[in-house]
N, C-alpha and C positions, 0 to 999 in steps of 0.2 A: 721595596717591592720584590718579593720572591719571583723564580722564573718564572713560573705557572701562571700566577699573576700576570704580570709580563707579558705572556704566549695570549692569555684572554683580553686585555687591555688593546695589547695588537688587532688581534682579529676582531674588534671590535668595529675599531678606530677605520680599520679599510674596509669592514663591511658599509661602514657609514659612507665614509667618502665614495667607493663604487656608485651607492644608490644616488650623490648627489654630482659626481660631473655629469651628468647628460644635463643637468638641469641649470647649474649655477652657472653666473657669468663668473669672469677671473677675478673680479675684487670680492666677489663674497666666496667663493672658493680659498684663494688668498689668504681670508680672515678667518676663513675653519682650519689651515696648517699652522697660521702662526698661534691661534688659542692652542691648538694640541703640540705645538712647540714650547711654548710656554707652561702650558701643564708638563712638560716630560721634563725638560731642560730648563726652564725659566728663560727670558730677555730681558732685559731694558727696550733695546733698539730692532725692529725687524725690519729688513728690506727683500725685497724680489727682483732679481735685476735679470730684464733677457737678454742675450747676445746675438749678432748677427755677423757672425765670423766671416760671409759673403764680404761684408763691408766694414767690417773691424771695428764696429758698432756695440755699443749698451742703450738699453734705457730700464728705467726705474721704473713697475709698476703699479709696487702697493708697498706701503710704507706705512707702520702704525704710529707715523710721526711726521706729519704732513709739513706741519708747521719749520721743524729745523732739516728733515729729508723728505721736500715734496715729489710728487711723479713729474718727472723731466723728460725731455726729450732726450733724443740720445747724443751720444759723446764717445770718445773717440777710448778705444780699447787701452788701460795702460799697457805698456813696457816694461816690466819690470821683477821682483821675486814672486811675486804674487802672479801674473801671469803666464812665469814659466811653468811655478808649478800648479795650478788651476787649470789653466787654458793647452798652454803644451801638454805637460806628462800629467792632463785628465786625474787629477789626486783634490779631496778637499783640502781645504786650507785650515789652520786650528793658529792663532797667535793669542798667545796665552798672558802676556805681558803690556803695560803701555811703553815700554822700551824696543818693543820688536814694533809694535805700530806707531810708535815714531818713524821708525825706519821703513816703513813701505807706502804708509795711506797719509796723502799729501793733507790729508781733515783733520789728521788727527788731535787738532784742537777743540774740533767740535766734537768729535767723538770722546774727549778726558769731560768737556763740559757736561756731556750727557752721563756723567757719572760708570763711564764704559771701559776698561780696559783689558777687556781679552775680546777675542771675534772669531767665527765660527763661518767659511765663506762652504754652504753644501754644493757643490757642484750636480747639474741638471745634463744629463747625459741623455742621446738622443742615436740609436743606432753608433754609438761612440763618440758622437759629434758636439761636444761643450752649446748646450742652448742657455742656459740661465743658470743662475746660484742663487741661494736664500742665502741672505747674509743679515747674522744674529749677532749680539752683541750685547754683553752683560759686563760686571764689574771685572778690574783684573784679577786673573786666575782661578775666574769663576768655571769655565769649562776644561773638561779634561780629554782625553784621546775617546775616554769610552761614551761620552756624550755624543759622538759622531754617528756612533753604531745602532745608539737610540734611536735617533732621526732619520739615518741613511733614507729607508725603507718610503720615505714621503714623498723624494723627489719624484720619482716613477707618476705620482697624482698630478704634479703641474704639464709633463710635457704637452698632453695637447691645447692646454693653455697658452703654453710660451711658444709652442708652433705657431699655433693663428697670431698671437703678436707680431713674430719672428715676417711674415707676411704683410702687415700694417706697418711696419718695420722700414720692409724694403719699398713699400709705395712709398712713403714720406721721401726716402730718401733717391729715389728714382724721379721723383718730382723737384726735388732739390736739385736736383744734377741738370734735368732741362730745363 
């Protein structure tokens, strides 16, 4: 696809979605980024996962794979290469190999089972503040650096999505605590 293409494909794509966040709840919103992720980029695996850095919380919200990644409650933020640079220094994440996800994502059994070995974690920025990441996940060395720059441009459509979670969030877990 030539740029120009490209440039009208784009503007398409947010014209659409503009006219449907007032309207969609977040699982069918959801399932309109991950088809137009999979049209640009291709997946196997997609997930949407919000954050709740208040209380160093995740939860999973849509998942085009319910059955091996269903929507969970939330669980506790890792530790680790993956959250310094995701969560600290605000960067997505690109692992290109199942050698490097060996080394970071404690699943990564289930993720070789799903026929997956590279991942793609978009970081969801919020006034600077890490809320969510789409986390995509295709065969190894199936994405590249410049697949990132295809996509970037989507995360901007979840935030006030994953805000309102971000607030169902903290009740559950405000409720847990008393």
């Amino acid at each position: 696809m030539n740029w120009e293409k490209t440039k009208i494909f784009v503007s398409q794509i947010i014209n659409k979605l503009s006219k449907n966040i007032k309207k969609d709840n977040a699982k069918n919103f959801c399932k309109k980024i991950d088809k137009i992720i999979k049209s640009s980029i291709g997946h196997k695996l997609i997930t949407f996962t919000v954050i709740d850095d208040k209380f160093k919380y995740c939860e999973r919200i849509y998942s085009n794979n319910n059955k091996i990644y269903p929507i969970l409650g939330q669980k506790k933020m890792p530790k680790n290469i993956w959250s310094d640079k995701v969560l600290k220094n605000k960067k997505h994440f690109l692992c290109k190999s199942k050698k490097d996800i060996k080394k970071i994502f404690y699943d990564y059994e289930t993720i070789f089972a799903l026929g997956c070995g590279s991942i793609i974690n978009l970081l969801v920025l919020f006034k600077g503040k890490p809320i969510g990441t789409i986390n995509i996940l295709h065969e190894e060395n199936h994405y590249k650096v410049k697949d990132l720059d295809k996509i970037d441009f989507l995360t901007t459509y979840l935030i006030p999505f994953f805000l309102d979670h971000q607030k169902v969030m903290e009740r559950k877990i405000i409720w847990l605590i008393n």
